[in-house]
N, C-alpha and C positions, 0 to 999 in steps of 0.2 A: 412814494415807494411802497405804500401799503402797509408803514408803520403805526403802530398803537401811541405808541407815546416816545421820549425819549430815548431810552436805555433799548427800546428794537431798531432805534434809529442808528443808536452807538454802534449794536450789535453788527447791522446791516452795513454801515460805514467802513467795519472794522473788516468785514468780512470781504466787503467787494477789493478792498483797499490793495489784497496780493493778485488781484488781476489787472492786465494792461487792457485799459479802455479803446477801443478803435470808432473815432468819434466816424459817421457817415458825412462824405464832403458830397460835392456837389453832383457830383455823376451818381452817386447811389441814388440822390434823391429822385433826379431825373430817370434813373433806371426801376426806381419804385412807382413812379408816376407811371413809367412804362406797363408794368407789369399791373398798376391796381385800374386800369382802365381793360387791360387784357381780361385780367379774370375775378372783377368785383364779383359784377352779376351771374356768372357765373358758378362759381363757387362760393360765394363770400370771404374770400377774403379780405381781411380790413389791413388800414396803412401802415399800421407796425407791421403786420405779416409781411406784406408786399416790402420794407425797407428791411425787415431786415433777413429776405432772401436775397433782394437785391445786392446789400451790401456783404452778404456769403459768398454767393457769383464772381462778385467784382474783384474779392481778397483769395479767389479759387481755394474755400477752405470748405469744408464742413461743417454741418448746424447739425448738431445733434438736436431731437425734439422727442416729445412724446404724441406732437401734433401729427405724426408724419400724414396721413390722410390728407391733411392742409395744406403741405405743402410738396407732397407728391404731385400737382398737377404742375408745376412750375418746371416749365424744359430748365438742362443744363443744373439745375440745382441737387447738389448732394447732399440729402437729408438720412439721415441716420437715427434709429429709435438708442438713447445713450446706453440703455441698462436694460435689460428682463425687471419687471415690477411683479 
């Protein structure tokens, strides 16, 4: 998770803890395998990108990013920059 030690782990645990997790089943997977053969070489994108466009797609929801460049080339995908920085 990219924690230091315990207490950012607390922190991190506590925090994910008010969001519902939407685990990827087996069609995402397949639909990411789709997608990272389409446009590894390409683009670069790597397989968490590719899974979790795939599994945006598949839930027809929005992925807010600040990636959007990344994931601008993926037909069908609705990618959204979440805020002005």
């Amino acid at each position: 998770m990219g924690c230091g030690n315990k207490a950012e782990l607390k922190r991190t645990e506590n925090f994910i803890s008010v969001f519902t997790v939407a685990w990827p089943d087996a069609v995402d997977f397949a639909y990411a395998y789709s997608l990272l053969t389409q446009y590894r070489f390409t683009t670069g994108l790597s397989i968490p990108d590719c899974l979790i466009a795939a599994q945006t797609i598949n839930q027809s929801a929005v992925l807010f990013s600040f990636n959007i460049k990344h994931f601008r080339v993926i037909q069908g995908l609705d990618v959204q920059q979440p805020y002005l920085r």
